[in-house]
N, C-alpha and C positions, 0 to 999 in steps of 0.2 A: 504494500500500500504506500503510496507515495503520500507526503509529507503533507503537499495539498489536499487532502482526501480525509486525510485524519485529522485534521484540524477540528474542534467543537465550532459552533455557531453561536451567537449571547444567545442568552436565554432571559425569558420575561418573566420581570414583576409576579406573573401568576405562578411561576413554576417553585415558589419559594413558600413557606408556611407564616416564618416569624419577620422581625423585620425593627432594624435599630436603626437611630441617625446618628454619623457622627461626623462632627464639624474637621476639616481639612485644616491643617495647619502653617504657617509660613516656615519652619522649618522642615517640615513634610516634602517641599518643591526640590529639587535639583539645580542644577549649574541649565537645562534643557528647557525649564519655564514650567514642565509636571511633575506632578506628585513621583519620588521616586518607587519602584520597580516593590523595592523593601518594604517601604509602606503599606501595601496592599494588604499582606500577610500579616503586617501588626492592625491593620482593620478584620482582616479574617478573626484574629484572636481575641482582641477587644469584643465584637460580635459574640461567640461563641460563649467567654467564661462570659459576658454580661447576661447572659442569658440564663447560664448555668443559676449565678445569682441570685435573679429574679426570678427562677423557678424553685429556688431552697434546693440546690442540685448539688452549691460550694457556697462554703463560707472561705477565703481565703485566705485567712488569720487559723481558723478553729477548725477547719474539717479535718476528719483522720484519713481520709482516702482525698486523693485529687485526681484530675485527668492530666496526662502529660502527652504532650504532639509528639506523632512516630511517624509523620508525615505530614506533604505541603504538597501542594503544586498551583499556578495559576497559571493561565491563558486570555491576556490582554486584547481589548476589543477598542476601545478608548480612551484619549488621555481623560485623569482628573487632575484639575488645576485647583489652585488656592486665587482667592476664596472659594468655597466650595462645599456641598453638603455633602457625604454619601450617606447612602440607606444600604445598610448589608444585609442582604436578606438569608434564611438558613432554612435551610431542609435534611435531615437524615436519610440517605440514603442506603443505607445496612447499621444495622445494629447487631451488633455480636456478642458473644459472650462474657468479653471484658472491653470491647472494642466499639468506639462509634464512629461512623464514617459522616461527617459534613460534606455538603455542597454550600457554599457560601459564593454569593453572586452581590456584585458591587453595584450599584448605579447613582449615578450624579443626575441632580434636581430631579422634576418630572420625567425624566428619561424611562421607558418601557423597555428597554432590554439592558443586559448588562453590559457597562465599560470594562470589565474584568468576573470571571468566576474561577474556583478553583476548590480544590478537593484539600478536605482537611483534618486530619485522623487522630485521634484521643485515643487514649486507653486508662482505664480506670485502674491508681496503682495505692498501695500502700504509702502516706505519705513516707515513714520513718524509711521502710527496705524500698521501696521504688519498686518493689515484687508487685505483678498484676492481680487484680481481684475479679471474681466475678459482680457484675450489674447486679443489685438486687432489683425485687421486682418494684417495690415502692420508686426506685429511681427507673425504672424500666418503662412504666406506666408515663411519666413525666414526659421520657424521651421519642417516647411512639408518638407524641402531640406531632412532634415535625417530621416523620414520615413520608417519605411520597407516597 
């Protein structure tokens, strides 16, 4: 398969369950006039535990388990510039055993498809050993909300 071929397409506003804003920064921008490359992925993450948060998922001071990334990836669609809002939106694409796979799609202002989305992989570990745990079901039930 050639390179053309494999490439994703953005994907729309509908394709995502949850959905956070977060304001673009003037250090966020590069030497090129957009948000750099790196950025994206500390919006991926940002998105992701705020969520965890706001679902009573992690306390990030007290929880005895966290999720730690064993995986990244994005596929860039369009710049975002500063000033600039993005809305990261998130959907669960597999849920595993100790494992949750994110799709997290970026988009700037009213924009209907994404300027960047990309895959992004947790695993629930023991904070003290970083040893993996299994999902319980009370946290299981939480995470099935953003499901495709």
């Amino acid at each position: 398969m050639s390179p053309q071929t494999s490439r994703p397409a953005p994907l729309r506003r509908t394709d995502f369950k949850a959905f956070l804003t977060i304001p673009t920064r003037w250090m966020d921008v590069d030497i090129y006039g957009h948000v750099n490359n790196v950025q994206y992925l500390s919006f991926f993450d940002t998105a992701v535990n705020s969520w965890y948060v706001e679902n009573g998922l992690l306390d990030p001071v007290k929880s005895s388990e966290i999720f730690v990334v064993v995986e990244t990836g994005c596929h860039y669609f369009a710049e975002i510039t500063f000033p600039d809002t993005v809305t990261a939106g998130l959907r669960i694409e597999r849920l595993g055993s100790s494992s949750v796979v994110f799709r997290v799609g970026l988009f700037t202002g009213e924009a209907l498809e994404t300027a960047a989305h990309g895959r992004f992989v947790h695993v629930l570990v023991d904070r003290p050993t970083r040893r993996p745990l299994p999902i319980s079901e009370q946290k299981r039930e939480v995470l099935e909300s953003l499901t495709a």
